[in-house]
N, C-alpha and C positions, 0 to 999 in steps of 0.2 A: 576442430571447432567445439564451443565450450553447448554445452546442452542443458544452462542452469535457466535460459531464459534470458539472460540478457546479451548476450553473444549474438542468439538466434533473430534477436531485435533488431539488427542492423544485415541483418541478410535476407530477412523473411518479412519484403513489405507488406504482407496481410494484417501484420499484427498494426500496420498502423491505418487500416480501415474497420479496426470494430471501433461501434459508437460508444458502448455500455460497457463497466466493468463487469466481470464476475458474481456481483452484488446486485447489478442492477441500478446504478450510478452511472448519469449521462459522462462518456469522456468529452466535455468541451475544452476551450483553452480557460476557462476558470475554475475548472475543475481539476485540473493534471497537473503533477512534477513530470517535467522532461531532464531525463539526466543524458550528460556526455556520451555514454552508449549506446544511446538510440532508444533505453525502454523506458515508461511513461506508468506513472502511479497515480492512483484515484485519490485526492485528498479529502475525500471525506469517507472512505475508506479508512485510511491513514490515521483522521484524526478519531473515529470509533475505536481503532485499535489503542490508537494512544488514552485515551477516557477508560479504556478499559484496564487498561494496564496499570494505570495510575493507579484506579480504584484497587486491585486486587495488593498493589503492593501498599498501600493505605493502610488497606484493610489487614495484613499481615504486618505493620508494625503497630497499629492500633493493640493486636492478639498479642503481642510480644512485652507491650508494657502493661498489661491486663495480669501479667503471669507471674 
């Protein structure tokens, strides 16, 4: 059995009784991807990280044509 986390999502019904992500983001059904494997992602989680990322790779071609 794989122990990355999403393997363990389809054998270990616990993971689908917590309410809150990691962050502290309610898991509701408007709030979650559910993928084919059984494990479930915070979308707004998700979309911080993406905002985030955006910015910093922005920001690093921004610095690139500065140079």
């Amino acid at each position: 059995m794989v122990k990355d986390g999403r393997m363990e999502a389809i054998h270990n019904p616990a993971i689908h009784l917590k309410t809150h992500c990691i962050k502290g983001h309610e898991l509701n059904e408007n709030n979650v991807y559910h993928f084919a494997d059984g494990h479930r992602k915070c979308k707004q989680c998700t979309k911080i990280r993406n905002t985030e990322e955006w910015t910093k790779r922005k920001l690093r071609e921004m610095n690139k044509l500065t140079m």
